[in-house]
C-alpha positions in Angstrom: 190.9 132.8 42.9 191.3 136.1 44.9 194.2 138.3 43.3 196.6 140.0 45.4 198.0 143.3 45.1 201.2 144.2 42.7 204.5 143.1 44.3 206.7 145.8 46.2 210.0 144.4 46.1 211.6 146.4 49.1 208.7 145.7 51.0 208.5 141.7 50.0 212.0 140.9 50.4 210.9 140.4 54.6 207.3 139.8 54.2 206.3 136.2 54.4 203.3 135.1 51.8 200.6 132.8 52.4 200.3 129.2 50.2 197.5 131.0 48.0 199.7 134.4 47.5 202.8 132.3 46.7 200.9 129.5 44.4 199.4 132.8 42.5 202.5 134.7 42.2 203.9 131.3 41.2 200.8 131.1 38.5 200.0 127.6 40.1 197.2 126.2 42.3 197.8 125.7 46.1 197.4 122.0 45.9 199.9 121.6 43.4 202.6 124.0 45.6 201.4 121.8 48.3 202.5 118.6 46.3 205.6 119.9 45.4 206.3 120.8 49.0 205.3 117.0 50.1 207.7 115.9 47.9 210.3 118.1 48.4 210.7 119.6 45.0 209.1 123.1 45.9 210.7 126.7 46.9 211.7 127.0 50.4 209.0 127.7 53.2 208.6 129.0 56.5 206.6 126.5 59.1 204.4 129.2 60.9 202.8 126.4 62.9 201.8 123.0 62.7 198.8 123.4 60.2 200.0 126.8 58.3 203.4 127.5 55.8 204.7 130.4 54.2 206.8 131.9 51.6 209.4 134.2 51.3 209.6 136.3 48.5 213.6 135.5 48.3 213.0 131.7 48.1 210.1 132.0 45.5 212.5 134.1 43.0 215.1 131.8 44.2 213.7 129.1 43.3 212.1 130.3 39.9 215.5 131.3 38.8 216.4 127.6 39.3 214.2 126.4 37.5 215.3 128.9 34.3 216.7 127.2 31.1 217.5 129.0 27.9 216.0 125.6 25.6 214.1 123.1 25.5 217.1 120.5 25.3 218.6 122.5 28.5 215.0 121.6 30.2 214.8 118.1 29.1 218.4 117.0 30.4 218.2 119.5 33.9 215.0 118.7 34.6 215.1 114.5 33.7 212.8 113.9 31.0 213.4 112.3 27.8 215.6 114.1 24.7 
């Protein structure tokens, strides 16, 4: 996997990322981001065109501080699993 450059905030807060940018800022693969986005449990994206999506940087921190719990109980009950 090809490794992007650091991330400028300013500069990212209006730049849109590709799937394989957002998956690796997200530490995941692209077909896993893609699966979350078929499903609709995924950050927020941009339809550039029928066959290509991007990322904002705003909906990827969005959506990671979303996903933030404090425990392990927090996680279990927030995100539907089993206590």
């Amino acid at each position: 996997m090809q490794k992007t450059k650091p991330y400028n905030e300013v500069a990212d807060e209006i730049r849109i990322y590709s799937e394989a940018q957002a998956a690796d800022f997200l530490s995941m693969s692209k077909r896993t981001l893609q699966n979350m986005r078929q499903a609709g449990g995924g950050p927020a994206y941009v339809k550039i065109s029928t066959r290509r999506v991007g990322y904002s940087f705003a909906s990827l921190k969005t959506w990671v501080a979303s996903r933030s719990v404090c425990s392990t109980a927090q996680a279990t009950v927030r995100f539907g699993g089993a206590a």
